[in-house]
C-alpha positions in Angstrom: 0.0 0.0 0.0 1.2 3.7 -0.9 1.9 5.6 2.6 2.3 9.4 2.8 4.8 10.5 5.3 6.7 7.1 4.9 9.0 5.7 2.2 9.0 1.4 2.0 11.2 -0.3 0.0 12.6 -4.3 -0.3 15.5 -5.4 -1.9 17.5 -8.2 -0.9 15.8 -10.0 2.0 15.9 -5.9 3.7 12.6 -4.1 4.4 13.7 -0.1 4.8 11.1 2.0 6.5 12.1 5.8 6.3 10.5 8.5 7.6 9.7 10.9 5.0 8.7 14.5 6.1 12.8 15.9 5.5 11.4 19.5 5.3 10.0 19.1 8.9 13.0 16.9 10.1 10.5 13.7 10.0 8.2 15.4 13.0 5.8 12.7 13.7 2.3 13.1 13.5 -0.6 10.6 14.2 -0.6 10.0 10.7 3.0 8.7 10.6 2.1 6.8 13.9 -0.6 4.7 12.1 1.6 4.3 8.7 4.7 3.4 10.8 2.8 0.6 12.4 0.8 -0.6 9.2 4.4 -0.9 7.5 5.6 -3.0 10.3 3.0 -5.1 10.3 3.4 -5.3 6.3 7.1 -6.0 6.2 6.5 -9.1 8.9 3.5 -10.6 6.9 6.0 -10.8 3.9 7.7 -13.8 3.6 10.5 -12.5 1.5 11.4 -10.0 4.1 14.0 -10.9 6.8 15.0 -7.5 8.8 13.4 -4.5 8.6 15.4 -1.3 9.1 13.8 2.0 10.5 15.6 5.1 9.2 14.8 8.9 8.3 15.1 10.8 5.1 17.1 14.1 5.2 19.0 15.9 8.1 17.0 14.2 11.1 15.9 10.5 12.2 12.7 12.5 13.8 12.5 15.9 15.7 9.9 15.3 17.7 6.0 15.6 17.2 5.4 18.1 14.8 4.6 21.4 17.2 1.6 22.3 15.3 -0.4 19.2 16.6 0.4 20.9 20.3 -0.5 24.2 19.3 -3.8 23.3 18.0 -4.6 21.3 20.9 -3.9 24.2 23.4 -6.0 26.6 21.3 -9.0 24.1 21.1 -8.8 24.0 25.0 -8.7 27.7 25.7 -11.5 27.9 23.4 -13.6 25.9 25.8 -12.8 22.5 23.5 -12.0 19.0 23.1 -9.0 18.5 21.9 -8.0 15.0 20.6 -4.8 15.3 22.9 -4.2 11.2 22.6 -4.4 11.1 18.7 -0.4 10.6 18.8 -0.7 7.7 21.6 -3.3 6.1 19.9 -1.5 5.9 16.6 0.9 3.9 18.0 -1.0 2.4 20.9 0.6 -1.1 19.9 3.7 -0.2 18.9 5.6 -1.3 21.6 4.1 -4.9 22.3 4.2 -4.5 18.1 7.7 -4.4 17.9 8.2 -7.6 21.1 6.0 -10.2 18.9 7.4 -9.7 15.4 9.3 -12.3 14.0 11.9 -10.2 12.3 14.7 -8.5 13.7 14.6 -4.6 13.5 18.2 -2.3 12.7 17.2 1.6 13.6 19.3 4.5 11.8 19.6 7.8 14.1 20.9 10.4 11.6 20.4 14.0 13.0 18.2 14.1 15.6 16.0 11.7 17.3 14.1 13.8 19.9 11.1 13.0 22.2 9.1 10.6 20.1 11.7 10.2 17.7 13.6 8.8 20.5 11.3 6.7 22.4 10.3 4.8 19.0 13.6 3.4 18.5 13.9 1.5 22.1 12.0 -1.3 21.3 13.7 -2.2 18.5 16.6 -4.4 18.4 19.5 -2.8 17.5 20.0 0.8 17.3 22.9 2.6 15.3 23.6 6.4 15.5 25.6 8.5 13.0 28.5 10.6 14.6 26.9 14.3 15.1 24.0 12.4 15.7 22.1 13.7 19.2 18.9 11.8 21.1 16.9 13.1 24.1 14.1 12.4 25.8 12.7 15.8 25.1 9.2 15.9 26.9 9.6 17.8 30.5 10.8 20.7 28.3 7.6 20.8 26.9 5.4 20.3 30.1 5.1 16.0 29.4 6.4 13.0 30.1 8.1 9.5 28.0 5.6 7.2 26.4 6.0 4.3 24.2 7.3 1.9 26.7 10.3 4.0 27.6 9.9 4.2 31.2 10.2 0.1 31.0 12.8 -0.3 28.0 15.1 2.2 28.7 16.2 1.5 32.2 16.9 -2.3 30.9 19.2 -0.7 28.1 21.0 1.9 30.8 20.6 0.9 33.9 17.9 2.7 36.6 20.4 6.0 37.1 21.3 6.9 33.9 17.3 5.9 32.5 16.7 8.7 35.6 18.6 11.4 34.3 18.0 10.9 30.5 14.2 11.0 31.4 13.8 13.8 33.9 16.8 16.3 32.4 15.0 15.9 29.1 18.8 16.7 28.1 20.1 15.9 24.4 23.1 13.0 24.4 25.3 12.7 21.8 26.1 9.7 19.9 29.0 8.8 21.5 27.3 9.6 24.7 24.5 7.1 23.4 27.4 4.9 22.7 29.1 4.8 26.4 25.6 4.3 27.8 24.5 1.4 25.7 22.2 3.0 24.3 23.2 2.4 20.6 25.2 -0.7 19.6 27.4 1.5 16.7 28.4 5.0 15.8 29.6 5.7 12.6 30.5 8.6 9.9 26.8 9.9 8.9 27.6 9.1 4.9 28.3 5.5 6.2 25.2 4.7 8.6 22.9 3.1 5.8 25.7 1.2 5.0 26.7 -0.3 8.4 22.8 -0.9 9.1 22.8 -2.7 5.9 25.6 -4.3 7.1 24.4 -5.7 10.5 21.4 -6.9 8.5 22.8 -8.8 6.3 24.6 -10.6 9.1 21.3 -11.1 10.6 20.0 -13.0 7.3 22.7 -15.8 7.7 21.1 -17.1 10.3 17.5 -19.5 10.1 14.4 -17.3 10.1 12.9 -19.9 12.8 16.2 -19.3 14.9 15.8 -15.5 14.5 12.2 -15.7 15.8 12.5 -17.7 18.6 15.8 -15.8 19.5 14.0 -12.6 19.3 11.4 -14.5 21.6 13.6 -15.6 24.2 15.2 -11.9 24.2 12.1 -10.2 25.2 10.8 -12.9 27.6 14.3 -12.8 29.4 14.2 -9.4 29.9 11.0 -9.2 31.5 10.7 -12.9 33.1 13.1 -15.2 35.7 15.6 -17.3 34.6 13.1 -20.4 35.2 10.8 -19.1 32.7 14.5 -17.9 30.7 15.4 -22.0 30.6 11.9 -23.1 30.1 11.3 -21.3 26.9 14.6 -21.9 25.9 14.4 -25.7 26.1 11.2 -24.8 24.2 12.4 -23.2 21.3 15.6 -25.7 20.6 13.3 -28.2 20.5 11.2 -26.1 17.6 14.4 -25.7 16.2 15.9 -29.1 16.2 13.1 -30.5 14.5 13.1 -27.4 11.7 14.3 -28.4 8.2 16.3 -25.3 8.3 18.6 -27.0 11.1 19.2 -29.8 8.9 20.0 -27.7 5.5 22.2 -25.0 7.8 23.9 -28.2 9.0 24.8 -29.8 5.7 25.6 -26.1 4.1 27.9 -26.0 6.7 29.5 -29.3 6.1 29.7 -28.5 2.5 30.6 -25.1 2.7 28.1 -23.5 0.8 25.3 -21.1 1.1 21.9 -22.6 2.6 19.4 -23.1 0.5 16.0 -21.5 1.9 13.7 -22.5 -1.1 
């Protein structure tokens, strides 16, 4: 399907999402929010996708909501009205769960600046890379709100309960290297190289099986939030799935052979 303030494209196994408003630094608006997770959902359903990478068009990953959608909802409540305050939230409403249950691996590029929402979208993705120059923050108490998207839960399991504090309540901007030290982003790199190196780390990701991806993904996500007895059990679970895969016996006898698995 044709989205507006996105750009989708396959090629080679690699679903790029990019945010595409580059004269407004990619500001999200509810609109974006719905298209972001109906291209998601799209590049998961396809069977000839196997990572998706999230990236923005121009000089910015995303700036932030666009300011206008604020504006308008102040006016419409000192003029006595409703304002539809939650649009943004409710674009994204699953999102974050979203991003936990797909079965392909997600690669973010921060070029620029990814600020308030533009931040908080990329933690519950897998892997994050940032280009050098890049900055991120957690914008919102400078504008009188507060982090949504799951950051108050993901972020502290990326940084640590102190450093999730500050980045959260400062509403400060971080740099990429800052980002870096912190954990926040697996890679920094020269900005006219970032596509590259997220292209890169994807194509890692597709040597291994899809079914192993998944249920790694899986047991990622249920580790961080569960014990280590629910850690084992699912693990135990999922080799099993795997063991009995046909992709465990054609990745065993490509590696035998030394050859490329075939995938059909």
């Amino acid at each position: 399907m044709p989205f507006e303030t996105l750009l989708y494209d396959v090629a080679d196994k690699i679903a790029t999402i990019t945010l595409n408003r580059p004269a407004k630094l990619n500001a999200y608006t509810p609109e974006m929010g719905h298209e972001i997770v109906e291209a998601i959902r799209q590049a998961d359903a396809d069977p000839s996708v196997r990572v998706i990478i999230l990236a923005g068009a121009g000089r910015a990953f995303c700036a932030g909501a666009d300011i206008n959608t604020f504006d308008r909802n102040i006016r419409t409540r000192e003029a006595g009205g409703q304002p539809n305050s939650s649009a943004g939230r409710e674009a994204m409403r699953d999102y974050p769960h979203m991003m936990r249950t797909i079965s392909k691996p997600s690669v973010v590029a921060i070029n620029g600046f990814a600020l308030g929402v533009g931040a908080t979208m990329t933690l519950p993705c897998d892997i994050r890379i940032m280009a050098e120059g890049a900055r991120m923050g957690f914008i919102f108490p400078r504008v009188g709100l507060m982090t949504e998207l799951g950051s108050s839960y993901f972020l502290p399991r990326l940084v640590g309960f102190a450093r999730a504090s500050e980045m959260l309540l400062t509403g400060r901007q971080y740099s990429a290297q800052e980002c870096l030290a912190m954990g926040v982003v697996s890679h920094v790199v020269a900005a006219n190289m970032l596509l590259g190196r997220a292209h890169e780390v994807a194509g890692d990701i597709i040597q291994g099986s899809p079914t192993s991806l998944a249920l790694t993904r899986r047991a990622l996500h249920n580790g961080v939030a569960g014990t280590l007895e629910n850690a084992l059990e699912f693990e135990a679970f999922a080799l099993d799935q795997c063991y009995s895969s046909p992709e465990h016996k054609e990745y065993v006898a490509a590696f035998q052979e030394k050859r490329k698995p075939k995938l059909g």
